[in-house]
Backbone bond lengths (Angstrom), bond angles and torsions (degrees), N, CA, C in turn:
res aa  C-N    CA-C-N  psi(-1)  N-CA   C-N-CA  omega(-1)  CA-C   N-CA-C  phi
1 X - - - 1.429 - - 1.525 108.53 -
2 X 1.299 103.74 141.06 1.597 116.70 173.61 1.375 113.94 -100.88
3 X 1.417 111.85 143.28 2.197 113.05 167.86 1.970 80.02 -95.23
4 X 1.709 83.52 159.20 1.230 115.22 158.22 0.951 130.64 -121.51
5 X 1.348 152.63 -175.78 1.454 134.92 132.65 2.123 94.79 -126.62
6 X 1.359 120.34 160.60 1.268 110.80 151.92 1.774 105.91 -88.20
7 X 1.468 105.00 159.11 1.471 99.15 -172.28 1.894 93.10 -116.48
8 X 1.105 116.12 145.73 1.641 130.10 -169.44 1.708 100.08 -61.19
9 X 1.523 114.71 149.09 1.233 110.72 173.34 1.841 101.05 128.84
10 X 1.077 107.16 29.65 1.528 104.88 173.32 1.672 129.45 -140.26
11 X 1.100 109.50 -158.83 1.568 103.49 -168.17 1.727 111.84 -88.24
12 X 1.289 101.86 -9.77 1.578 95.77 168.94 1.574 107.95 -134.41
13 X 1.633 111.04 48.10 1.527 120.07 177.63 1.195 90.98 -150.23
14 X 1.596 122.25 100.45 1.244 107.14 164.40 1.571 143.62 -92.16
15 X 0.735 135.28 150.55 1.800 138.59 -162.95 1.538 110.22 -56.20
16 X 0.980 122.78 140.59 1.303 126.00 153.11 1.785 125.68 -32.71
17 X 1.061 128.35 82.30 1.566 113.68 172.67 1.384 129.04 -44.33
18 X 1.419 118.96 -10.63 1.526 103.57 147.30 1.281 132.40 -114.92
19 X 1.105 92.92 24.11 1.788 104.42 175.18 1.611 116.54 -113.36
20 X 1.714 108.89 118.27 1.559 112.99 -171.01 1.741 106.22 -68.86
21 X 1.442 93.09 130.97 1.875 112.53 -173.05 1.324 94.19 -58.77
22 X 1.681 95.59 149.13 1.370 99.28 -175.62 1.525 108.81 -126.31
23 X 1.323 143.63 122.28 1.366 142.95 -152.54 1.405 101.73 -59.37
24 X 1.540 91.78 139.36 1.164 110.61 158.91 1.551 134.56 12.50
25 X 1.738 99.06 -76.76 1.558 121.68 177.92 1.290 92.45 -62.07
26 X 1.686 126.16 -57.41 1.165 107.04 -157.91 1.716 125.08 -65.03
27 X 1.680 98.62 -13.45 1.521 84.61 -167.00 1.420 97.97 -109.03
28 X 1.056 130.53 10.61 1.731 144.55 152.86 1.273 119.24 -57.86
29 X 2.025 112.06 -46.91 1.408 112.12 166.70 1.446 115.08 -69.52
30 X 1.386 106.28 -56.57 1.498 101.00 -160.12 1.152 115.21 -42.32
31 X 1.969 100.83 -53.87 1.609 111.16 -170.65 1.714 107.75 -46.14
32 X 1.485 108.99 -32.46 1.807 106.20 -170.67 1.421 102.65 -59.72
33 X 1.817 106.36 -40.84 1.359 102.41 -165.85 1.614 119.09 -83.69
34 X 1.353 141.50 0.41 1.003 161.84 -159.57 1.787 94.83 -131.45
35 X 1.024 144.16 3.03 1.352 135.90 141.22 0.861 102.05 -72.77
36 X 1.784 111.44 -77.14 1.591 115.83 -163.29 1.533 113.32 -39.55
37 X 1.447 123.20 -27.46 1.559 115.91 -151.13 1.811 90.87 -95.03
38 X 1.156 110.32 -27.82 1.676 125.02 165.88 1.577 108.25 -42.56
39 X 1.460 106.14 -37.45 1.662 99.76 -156.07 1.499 125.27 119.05
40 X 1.744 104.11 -32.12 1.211 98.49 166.65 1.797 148.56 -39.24
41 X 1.104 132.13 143.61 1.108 104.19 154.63 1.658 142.85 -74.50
42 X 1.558 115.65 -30.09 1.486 127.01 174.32 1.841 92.16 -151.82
43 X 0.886 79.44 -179.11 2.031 118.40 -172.10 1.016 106.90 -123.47
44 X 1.492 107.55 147.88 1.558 129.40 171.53 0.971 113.23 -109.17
45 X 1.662 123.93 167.24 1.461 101.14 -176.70 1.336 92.33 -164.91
46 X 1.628 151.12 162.26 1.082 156.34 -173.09 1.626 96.24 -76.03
47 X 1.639 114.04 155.89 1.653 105.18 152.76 1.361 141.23 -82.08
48 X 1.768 91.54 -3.24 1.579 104.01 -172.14 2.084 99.18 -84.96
49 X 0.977 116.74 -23.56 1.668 119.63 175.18 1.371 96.29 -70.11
50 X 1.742 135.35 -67.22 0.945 107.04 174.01 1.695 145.72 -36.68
51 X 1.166 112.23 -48.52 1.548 132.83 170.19 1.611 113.17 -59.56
52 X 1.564 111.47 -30.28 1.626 104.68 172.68 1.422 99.30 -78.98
53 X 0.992 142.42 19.06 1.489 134.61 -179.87 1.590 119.68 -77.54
54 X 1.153 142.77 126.41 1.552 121.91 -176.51 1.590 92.56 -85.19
55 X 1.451 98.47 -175.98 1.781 110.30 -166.21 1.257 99.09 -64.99
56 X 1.536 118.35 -22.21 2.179 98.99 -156.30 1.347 96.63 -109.82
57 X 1.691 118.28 14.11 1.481 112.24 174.27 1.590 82.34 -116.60
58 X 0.891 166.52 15.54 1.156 160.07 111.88 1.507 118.53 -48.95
59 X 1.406 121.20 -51.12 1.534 114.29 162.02 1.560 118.81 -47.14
60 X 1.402 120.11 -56.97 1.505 125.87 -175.13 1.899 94.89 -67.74
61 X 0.683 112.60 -3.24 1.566 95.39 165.48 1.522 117.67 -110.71
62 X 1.140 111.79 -19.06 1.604 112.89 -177.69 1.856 85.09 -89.51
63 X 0.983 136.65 -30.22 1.293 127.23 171.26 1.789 125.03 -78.32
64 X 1.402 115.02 -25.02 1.127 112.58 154.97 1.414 114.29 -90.03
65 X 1.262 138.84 10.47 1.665 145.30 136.44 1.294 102.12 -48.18
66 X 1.364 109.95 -68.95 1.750 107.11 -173.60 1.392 120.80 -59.39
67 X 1.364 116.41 -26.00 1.843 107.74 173.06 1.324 97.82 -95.28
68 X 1.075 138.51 45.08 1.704 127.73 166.73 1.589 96.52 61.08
69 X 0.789 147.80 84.60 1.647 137.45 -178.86 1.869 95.81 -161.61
70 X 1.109 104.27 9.45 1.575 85.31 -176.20 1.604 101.56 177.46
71 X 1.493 104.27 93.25 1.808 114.46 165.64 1.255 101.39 -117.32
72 X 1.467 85.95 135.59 1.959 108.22 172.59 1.756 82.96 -148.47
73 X 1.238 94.90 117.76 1.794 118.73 171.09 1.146 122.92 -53.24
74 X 1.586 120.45 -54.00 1.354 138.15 -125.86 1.048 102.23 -165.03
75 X 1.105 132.80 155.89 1.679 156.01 149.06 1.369 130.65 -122.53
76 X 1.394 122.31 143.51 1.589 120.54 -154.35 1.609 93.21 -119.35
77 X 1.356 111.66 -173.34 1.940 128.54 174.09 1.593 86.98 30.20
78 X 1.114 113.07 74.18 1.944 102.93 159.44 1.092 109.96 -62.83
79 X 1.282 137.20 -54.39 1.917 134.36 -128.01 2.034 80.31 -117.76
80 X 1.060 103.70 116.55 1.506 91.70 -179.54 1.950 106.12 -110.77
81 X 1.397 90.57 146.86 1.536 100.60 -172.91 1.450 122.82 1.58
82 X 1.207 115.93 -63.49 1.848 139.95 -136.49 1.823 89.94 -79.21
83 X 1.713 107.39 -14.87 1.864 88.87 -167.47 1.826 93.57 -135.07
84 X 1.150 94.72 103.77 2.081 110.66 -159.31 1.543 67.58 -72.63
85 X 1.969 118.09 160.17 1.234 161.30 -119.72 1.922 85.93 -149.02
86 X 1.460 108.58 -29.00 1.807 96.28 -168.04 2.000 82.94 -119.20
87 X 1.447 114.89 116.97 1.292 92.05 175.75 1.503 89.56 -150.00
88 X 1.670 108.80 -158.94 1.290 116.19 171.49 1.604 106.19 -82.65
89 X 1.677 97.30 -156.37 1.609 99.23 -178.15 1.145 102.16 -68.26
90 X 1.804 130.00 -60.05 0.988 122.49 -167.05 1.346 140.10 -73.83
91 X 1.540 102.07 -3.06 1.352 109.96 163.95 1.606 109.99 -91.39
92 X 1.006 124.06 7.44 1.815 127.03 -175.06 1.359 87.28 -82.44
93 X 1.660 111.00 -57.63 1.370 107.73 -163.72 1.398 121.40 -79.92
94 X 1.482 117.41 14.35 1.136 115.40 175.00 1.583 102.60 -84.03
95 X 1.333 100.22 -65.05 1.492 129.29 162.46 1.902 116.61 -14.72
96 X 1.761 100.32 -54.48 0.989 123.03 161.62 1.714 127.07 -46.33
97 X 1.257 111.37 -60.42 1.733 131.02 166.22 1.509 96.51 -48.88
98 X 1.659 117.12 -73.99 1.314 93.07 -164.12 1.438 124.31 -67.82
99 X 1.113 140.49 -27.48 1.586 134.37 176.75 1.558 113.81 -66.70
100 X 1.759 108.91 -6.05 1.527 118.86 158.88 1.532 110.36 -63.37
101 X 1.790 89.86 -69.79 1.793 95.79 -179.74 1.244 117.35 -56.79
102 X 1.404 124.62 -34.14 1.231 116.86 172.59 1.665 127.75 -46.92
103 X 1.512 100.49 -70.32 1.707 105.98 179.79 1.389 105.60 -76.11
104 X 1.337 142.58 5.87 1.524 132.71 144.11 1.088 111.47 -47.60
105 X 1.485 105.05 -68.90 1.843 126.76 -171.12 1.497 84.67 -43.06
106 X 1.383 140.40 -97.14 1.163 168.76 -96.53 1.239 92.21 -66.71
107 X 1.694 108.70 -92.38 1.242 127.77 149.13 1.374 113.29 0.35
108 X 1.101 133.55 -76.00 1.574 132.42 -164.38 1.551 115.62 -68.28
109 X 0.845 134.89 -3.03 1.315 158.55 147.56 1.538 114.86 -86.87
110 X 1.056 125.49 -39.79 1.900 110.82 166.58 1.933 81.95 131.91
111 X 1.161 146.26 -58.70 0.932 144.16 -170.36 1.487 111.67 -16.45
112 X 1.449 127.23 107.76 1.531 139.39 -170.53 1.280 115.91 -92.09
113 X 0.964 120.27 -15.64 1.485 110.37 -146.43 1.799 86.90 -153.28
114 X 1.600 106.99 129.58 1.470 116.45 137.66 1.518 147.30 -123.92
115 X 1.340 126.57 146.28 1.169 110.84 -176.74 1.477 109.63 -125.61
């Protein structure tokens, strides 16, 4: 058995109003590193943080995946608002693309599991 924690920074966790947002990457690492130092075993994390990621903060994380430096299990809110699940064709295939890009991204980083 694994602990988790989810780590703050998503569409149904909202931010502190006096605290300046911190990108994406940044709150993907910390949160990893502030589990682990918790005790945890991995982190959770929204799918919409993953997806704001540009490509070379996505490399340094699929590369700190590979030196042990960075587990996040799981991902939460996959299908986000803006692309409805009941649509026409061309919204299927929008719908379609992203749950591509999504579990690519995911995947390449170690992320197992979505919900």
């Amino acid at each position: 058995m694994k602990i988790s924690c989810c780590i703050p920074g998503g569409s149904f966790m909202p931010q502190g109003e006096k605290e300046v947002p911190m990108s994406s990457y940044d709150l993907l690492t910390e949160g990893c590193r502030v589990m682990r130092e918790l005790g945890y075993d991995a982190a959770e994390a929204t799918v919409g943080l993953i997806m704001a990621l540009s490509e070379d903060e996505v490399t340094a994380l699929q590369n700190a995946y590979k030196a042990g430096e960075f587990s996040l299990d799981a991902c939460n809110s996959f299908i986000p608002g803006h692309l409805p699940i009941i649509t026409d064709e061309e919204g299927t295939q929008k719908l379609y693309a992203f749950v591509d890009d999504a579990i690519a991204r995911m995947s390449s980083i170690g992320i197992r599991y979505v919900v």
